[in-house]
C-alpha positions, 0 to 999 in steps of 0.5 A: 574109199566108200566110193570105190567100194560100192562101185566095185560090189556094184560090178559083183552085183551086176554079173550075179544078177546077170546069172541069176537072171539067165541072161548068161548062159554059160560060166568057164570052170578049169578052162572049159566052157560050163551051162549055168545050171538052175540051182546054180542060177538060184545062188547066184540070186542069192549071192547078188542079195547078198551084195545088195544087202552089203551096198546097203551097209557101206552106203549106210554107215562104215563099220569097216569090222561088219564090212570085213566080215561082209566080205568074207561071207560073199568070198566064202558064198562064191567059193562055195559056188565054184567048188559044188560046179567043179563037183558037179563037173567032175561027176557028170563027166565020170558018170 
């Protein structure tokens, strides 16, 4: 189970560094291609800080309460990501 944990944050991990770094450039949102913003980059660096920080812990020791709650901490970090693009979108695209 620790295996198949780290390996899947080890994925999230891969594809945050990738926009943190600019090595993607673009994100898909509603369907329509998106360019990865500065800002956005920036939390996607701390998002994949995040998930290192997380890896650390299930490879460390397995409090599967503190992992729960590690989890629903990235889930909340990357919704919050996905909700400031769709704001973002909207008012570039009405202004």
């Amino acid at each position: 189970m620790r295996t198949t944990t780290l390996n899947q944050l080890q994925e999230l991990f891969d594809l945050a560094a990738q926009l943190a770094k600019g090595n993607i450039k673009t994100q898909t949102e509603g369907g329509e291609r998106e360019k990865v913003t500065l800002k956005q980059r920036q939390i996607w660096a701390r998002v994949a800080a995040y998930i290192a920080q997380i890896m650390n812990s299930v490879a460390s020791g397995f409090d599967e309460r503190q992992i729960d709650e590690d989890l629903t901490k990235l889930e909340t970090m990357i919704n919050e990501i996905t909700t400031k693009n769709k704001t973002e979108t909207a008012a570039t695209t009405t202004a």
